[in-house]
C-alpha positions as CSV (number, residue, x, y, z in Angstrom):
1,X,-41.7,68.0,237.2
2,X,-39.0,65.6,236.3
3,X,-39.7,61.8,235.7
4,X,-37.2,59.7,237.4
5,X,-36.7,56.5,238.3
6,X,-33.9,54.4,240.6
7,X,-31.2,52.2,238.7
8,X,-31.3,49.9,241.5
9,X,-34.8,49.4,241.3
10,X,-35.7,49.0,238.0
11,X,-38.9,46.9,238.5
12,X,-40.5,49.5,240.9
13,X,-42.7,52.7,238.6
14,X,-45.2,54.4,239.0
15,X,-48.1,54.5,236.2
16,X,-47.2,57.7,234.0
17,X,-49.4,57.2,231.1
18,X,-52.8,55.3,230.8
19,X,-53.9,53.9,227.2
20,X,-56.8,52.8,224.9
21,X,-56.1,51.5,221.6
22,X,-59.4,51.5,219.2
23,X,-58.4,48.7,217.0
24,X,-61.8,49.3,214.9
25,X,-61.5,53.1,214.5
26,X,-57.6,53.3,214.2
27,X,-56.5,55.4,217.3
28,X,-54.3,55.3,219.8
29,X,-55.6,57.3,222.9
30,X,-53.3,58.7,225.8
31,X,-53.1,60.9,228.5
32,X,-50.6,61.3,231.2
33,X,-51.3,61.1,234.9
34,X,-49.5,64.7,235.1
35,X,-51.5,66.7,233.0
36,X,-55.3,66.0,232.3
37,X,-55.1,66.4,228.3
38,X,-56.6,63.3,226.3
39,X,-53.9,62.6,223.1
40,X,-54.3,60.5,219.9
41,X,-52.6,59.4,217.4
42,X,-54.7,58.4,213.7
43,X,-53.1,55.4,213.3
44,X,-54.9,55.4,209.5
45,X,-53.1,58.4,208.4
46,X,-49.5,56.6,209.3
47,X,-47.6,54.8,206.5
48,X,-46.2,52.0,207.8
49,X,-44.1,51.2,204.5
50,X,-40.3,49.5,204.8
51,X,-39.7,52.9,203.2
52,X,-40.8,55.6,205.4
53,X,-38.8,56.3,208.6
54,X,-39.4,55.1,212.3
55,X,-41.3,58.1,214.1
56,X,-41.4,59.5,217.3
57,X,-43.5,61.8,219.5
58,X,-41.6,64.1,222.0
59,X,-44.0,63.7,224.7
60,X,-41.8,64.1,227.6
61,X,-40.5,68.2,226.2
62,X,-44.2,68.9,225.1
63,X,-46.3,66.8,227.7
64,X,-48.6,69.9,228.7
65,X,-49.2,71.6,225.8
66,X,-49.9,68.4,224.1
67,X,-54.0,67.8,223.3
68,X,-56.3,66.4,220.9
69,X,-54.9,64.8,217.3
70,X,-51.3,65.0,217.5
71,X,-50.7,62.4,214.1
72,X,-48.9,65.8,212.5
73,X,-46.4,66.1,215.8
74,X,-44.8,62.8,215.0
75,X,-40.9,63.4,213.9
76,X,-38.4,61.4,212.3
77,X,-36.6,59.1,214.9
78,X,-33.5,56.5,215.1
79,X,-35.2,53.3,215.1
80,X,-35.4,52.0,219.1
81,X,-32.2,49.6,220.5
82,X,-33.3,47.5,222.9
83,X,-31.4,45.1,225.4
84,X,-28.8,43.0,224.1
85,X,-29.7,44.2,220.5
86,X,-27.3,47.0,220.8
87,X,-24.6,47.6,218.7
């Protein structure tokens, strides 16, 4: 199933992804409303040094096979360019 959205509606989306963050215990809890598998990231095992590299999870190639802890899926990413910050 392909996510898609109109450019000349940019404002109008459906809900994709629901989330829980657990500020006490460190997670980051997701699922998608296409496949039924509950997803978390350990927040405590992430170093969030000026040194280590953005990071990324491919959700939208893996989004069904994706279940559980997936800290150990995140990848090195470009860091995110948003609005009139582009270059």
């Amino acid at each position: 199933m392909a996510l898609t959205f109109d450019p000349k509606e940019p404002n109008v989306s459906s809900t994709i992804f629901r989330t829980v963050q657990d500020l006490t215990g460190g997670r980051y809890y997701f699922e998608s409303t296409y496949a039924p598998n509950v997803v978390w990231i350990d927040i405590t095992k992430l170093d969030f040094s000026k040194s280590q590299p953005e990071r990324e999870l491919k959700v939208e190639k893996e989004i069904f096979k994706l279940n559980g802890d997936v800290t150990e899926k995140l990848e090195k990413a470009q860091p995110f360019v948003f609005g009139r910050n582009k270059p």
